[in-house]
DSSP file (Angstrom, degrees, kcal/mol; ACC not computed):
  #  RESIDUE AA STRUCTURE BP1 BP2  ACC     N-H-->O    O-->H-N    N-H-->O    O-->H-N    TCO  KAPPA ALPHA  PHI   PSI    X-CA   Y-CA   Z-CA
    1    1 A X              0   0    0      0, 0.0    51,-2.2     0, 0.0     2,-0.2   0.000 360.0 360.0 360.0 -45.5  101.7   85.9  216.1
    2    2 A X  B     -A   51   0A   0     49,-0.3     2,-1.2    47,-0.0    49,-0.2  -0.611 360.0-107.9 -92.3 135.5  101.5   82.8  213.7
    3    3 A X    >   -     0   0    0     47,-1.7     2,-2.0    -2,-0.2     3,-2.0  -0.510  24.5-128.4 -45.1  44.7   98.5   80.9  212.7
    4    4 A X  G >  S+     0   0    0     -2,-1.2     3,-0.8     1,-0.3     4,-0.3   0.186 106.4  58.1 -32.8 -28.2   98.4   77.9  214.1
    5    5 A X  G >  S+     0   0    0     -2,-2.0     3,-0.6     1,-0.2    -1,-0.3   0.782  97.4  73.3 -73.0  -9.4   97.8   76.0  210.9
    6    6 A X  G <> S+     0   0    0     -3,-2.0     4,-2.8    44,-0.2    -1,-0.2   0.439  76.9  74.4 -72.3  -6.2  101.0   77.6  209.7
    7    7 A X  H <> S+     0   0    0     -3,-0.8     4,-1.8     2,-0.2     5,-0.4   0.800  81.4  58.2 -72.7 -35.4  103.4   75.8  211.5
    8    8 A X  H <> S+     0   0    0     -3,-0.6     4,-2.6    -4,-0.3     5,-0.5   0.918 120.1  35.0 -58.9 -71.1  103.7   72.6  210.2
    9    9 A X  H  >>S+     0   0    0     -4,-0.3     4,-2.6     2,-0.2     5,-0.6   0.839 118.0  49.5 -37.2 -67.1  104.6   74.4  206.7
   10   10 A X  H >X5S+     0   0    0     -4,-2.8     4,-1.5    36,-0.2     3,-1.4   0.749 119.3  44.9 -38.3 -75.9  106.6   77.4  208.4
   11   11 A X  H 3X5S+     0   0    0     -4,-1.8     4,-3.3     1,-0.3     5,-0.3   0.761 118.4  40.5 -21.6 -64.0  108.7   74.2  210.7
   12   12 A X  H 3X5S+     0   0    0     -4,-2.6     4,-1.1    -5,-0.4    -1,-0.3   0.891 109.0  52.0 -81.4 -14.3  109.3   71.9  207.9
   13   13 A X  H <X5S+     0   0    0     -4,-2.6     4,-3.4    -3,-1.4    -1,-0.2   0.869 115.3  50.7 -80.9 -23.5  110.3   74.3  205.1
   14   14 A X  H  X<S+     0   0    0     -4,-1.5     4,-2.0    -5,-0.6     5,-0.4   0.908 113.0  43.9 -71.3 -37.0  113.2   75.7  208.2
   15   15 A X  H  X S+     0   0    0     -4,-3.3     4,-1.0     2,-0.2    -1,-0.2   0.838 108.7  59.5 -87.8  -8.9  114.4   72.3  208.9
   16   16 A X  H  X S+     0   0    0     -4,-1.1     4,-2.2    -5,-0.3     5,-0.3   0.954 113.2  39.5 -58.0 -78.6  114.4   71.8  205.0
   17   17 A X  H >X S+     0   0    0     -4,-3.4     4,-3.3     1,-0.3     3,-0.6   0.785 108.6  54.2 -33.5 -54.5  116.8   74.7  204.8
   18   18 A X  H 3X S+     0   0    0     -4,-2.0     4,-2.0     1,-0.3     5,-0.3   0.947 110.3  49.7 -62.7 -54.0  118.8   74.1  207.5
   19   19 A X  H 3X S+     0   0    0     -4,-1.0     4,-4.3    -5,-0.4     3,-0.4   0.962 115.1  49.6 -21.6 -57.3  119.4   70.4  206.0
   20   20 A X  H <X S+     0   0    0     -4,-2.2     4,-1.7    -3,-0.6    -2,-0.2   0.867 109.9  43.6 -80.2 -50.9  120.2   72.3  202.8
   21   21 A X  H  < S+     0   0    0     -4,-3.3    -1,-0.3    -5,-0.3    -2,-0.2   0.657 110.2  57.2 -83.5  -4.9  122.4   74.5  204.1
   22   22 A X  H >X S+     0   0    0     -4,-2.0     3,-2.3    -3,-0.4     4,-2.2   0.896 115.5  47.4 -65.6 -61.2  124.3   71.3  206.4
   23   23 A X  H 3X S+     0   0    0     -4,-4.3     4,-2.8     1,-0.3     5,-0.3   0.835 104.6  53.8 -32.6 -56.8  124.7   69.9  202.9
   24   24 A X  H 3<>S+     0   0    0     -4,-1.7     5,-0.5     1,-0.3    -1,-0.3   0.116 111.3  42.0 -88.0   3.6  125.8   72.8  201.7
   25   25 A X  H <45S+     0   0    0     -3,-2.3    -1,-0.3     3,-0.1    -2,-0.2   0.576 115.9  55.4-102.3 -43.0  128.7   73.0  204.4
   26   26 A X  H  <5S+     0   0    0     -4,-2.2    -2,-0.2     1,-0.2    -3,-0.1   0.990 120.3  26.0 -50.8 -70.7  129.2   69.4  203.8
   27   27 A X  T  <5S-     0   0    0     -4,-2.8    -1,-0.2    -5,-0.2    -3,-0.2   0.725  88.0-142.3 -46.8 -45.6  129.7   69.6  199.9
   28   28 A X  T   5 +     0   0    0     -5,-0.3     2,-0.3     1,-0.2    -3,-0.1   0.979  51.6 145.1  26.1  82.1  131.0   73.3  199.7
   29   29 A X     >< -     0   0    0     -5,-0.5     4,-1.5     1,-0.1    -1,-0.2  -0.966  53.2-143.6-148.6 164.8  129.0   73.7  196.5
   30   30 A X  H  > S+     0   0    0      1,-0.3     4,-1.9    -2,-0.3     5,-0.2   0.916 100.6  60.7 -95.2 -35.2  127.5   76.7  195.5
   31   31 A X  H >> S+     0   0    0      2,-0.2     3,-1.0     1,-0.2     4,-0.8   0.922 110.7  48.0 -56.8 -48.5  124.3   75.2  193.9
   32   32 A X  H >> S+     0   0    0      1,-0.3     4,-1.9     2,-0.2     3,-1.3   0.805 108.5  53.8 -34.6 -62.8  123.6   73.6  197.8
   33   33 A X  H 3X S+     0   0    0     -4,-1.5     4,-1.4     1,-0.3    -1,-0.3   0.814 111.0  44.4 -74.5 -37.8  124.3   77.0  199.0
   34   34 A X  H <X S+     0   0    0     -4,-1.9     4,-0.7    -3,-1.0    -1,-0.3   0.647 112.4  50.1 -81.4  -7.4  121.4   78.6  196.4
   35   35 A X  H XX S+     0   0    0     -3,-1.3     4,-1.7    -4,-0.8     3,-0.8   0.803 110.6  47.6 -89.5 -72.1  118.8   76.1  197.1
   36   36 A X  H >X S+     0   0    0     -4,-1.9     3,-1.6     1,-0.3     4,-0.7   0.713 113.0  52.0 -32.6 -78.7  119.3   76.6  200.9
   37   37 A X  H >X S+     0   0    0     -4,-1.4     4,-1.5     1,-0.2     3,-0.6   0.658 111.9  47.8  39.6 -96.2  119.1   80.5  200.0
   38   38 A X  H <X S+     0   0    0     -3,-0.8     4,-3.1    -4,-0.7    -2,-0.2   0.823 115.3  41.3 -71.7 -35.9  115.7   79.9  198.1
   39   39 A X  H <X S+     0   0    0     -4,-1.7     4,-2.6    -3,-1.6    -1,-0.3   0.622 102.7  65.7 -98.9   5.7  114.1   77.9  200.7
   40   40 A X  H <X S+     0   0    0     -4,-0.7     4,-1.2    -3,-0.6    -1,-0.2   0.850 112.6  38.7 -76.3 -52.8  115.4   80.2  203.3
   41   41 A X  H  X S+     0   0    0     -4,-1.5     4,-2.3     2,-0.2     5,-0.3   0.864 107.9  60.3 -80.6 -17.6  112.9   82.8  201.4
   42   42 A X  H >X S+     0   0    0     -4,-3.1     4,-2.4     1,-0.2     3,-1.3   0.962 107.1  46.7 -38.8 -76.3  110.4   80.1  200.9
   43   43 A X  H 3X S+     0   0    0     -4,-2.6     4,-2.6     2,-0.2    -1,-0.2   0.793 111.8  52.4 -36.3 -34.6  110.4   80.0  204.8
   44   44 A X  H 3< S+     0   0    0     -4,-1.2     4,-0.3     1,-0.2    -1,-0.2   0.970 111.1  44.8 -55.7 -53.3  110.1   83.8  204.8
   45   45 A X  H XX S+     0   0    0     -4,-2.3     4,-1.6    -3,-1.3     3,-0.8   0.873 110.0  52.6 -62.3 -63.3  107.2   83.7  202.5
   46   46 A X  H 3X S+     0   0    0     -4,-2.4     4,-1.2     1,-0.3   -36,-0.2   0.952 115.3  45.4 -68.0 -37.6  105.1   80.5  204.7
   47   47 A X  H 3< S+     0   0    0     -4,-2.6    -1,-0.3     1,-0.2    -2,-0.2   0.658 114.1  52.2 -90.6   2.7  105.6   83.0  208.3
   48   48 A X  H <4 S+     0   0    0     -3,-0.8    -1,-0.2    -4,-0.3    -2,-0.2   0.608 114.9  41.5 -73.0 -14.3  104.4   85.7  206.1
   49   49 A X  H  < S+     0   0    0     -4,-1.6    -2,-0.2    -5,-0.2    -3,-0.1   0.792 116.5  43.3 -46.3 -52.4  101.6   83.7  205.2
   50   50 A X  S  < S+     0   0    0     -4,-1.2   -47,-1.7    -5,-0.1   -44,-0.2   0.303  79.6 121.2-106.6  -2.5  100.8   82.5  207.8
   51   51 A X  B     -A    2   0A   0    -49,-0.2     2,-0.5    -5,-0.2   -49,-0.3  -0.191  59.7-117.8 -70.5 162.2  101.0   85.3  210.2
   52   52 A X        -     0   0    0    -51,-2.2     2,-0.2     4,-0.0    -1,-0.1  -0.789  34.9-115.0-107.3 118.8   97.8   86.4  212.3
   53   53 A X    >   -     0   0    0     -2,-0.5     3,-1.0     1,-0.1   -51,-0.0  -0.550  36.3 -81.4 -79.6 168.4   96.6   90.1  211.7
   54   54 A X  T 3  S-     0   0    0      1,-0.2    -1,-0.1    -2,-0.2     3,-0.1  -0.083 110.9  -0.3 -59.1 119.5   96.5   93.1  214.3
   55   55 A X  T 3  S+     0   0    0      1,-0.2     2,-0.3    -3,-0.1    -1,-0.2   0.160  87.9 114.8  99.0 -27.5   93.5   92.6  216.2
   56   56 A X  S <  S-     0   0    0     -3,-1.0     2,-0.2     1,-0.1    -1,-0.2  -0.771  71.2-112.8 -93.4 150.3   91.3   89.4  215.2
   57   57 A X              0   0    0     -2,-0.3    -1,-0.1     1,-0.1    -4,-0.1  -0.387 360.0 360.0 -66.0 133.1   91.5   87.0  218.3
   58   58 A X              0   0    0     -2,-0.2    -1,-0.1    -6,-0.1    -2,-0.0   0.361 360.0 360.0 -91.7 360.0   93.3   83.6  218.1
């Protein structure tokens, strides 16, 4: 489904977030909560990136 070279980047930019949004629990402040957010789509953006199309062999 994924690329294989895409993982490190998909992986670290999710445990970024998840950080971000721990922080952001931590803190309760709303910039935390809008960086978490952004890298949430970041992550969206590296597994659409990275994704393998319909059909070519892995």
């Amino acid at each position: 489904m994924f690329a294989r070279e895409g993982y490190p980047f998909l992986l670290g930019v999710a445990v970024l977030a998840a950080l971000t949004f721990a922080a952001a629990l931590r803190l309760r402040s709303w910039p935390w909560w809008l960086a978490g957010y952004v890298l949430t789509l970041v992550a969206l953006v590296a597994a659409w990136a990275s994704r393998t199309p319909v059909g070519i062999p892995t």
